[in-house]
N, C-alpha and C positions, 0 to 999 in steps of 0.2 A: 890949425896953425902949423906951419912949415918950419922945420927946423934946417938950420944950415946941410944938413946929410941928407936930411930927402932933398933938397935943392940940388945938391952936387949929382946921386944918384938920377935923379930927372937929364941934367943934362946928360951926365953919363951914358944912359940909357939912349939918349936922344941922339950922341955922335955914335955909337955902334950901331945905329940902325942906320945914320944917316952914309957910316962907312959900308956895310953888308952888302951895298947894292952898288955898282958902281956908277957913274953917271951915261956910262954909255948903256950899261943894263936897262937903268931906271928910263932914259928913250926911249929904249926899244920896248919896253911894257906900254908906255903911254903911246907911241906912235901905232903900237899893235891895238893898246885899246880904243883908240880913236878909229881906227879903221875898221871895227867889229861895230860901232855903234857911238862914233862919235862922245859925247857929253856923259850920255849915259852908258860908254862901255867904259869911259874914264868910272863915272860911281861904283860900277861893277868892279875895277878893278880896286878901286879903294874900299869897296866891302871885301872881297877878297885875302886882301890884306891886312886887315882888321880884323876879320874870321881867324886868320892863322896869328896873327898876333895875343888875341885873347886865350885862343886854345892850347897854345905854346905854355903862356902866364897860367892859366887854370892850372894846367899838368904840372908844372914848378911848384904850386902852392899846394895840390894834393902830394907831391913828392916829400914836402918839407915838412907839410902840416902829420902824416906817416911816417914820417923818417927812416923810408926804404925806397928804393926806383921801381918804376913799374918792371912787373916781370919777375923781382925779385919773392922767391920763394919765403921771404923772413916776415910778410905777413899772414901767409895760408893760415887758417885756422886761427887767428886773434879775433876775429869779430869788429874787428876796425880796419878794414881792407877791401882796397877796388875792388869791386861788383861790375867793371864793366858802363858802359855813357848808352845815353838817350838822348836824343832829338830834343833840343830846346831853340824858343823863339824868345829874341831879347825885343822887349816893345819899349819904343822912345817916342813919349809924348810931347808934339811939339805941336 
């Protein structure tokens, strides 16, 4: 169940992404990805972006769930600190 602040956050969330790109930008991605491969260089470009959206959220949530920024020397030596990513595949069964 959703509470009234994840709602607002959702949109939130929704108008600064919807701001981030401008509408003349957002064309020029889609006219570029059509021209690379039509339909599916549009999906490509919508995997793409969804790559970097997820990877962005991971790194926030490892920053917060740590409560230091990557790079930051104030985990060395805790035993609760980046190691460094590996290659993962997300499977959606459908």
């Amino acid at each position: 169940m959703q509470d009234a602040s994840d709602s607002n956050s959702e949109s939130n969330a929704g108008e600064i992404l919807a701001g981030a790109l401008s509408p003349e930008k957002l064309d020029a991605l889609v006219k570029d990805a059509q021209a690379n491969g039509g339909s599916l260089g549009i999906q490509e470009l919508l995997n793409q972006l969804t790559k970097a959206v997820l990877e962005r959220a991971l790194e926030a949530e490892m920053t917060h769930h740590l409560g230091y920024e990557k790079g930051d020397p104030a985990g060395a030596g805790t035993g609760n600190s980046r190691n460094g990513r590996s290659a993962k595949r997300v499977s959606i069964a459908g």
